[in-house]
N, C-alpha and C positions, 0 to 999 in steps of 0.2 A: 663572316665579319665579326670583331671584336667589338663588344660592348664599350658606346661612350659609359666614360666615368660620370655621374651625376652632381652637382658640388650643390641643389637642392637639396634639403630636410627635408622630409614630410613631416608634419607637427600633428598628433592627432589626439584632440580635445573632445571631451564628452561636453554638453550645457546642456544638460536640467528645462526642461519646459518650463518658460515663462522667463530665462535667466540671457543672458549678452555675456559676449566674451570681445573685448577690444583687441584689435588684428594686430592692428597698426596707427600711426598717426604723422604728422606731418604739420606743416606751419600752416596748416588753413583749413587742417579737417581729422577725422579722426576714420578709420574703415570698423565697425561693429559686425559681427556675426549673432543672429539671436534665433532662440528654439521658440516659433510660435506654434505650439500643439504638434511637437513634432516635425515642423520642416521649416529649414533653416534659411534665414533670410540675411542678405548681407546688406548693408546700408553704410552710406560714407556722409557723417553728421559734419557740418561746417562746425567750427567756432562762433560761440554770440559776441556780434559786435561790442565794443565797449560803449556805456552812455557817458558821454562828457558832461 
């Protein structure tokens, strides 16, 4: 069988222990990747509400 063509990148980032690399974001949140002591934790941070 012939290989499907892939139209993904692989994106391949070093971060620094202690340091976040932002993925991605969107209208209600942002996706973060961060090095805590070596293993990488991915978190999707909302935006803060505005105070009126």
């Amino acid at each position: 069988m012939p290989e499907k063509e892939s139209t993904e990148i692989p994106i391949y980032e070093k971060i620094a222990p202690g340091e976040c690399l932002i993925i991605s974001r969107d209208k209600n949140s942002i996706l973060i990747a961060c090095n805590k002591d070596g293993e990488i934790k991915l978190e999707r941070v909302s935006y803060p509400k505005s105070v009126e």
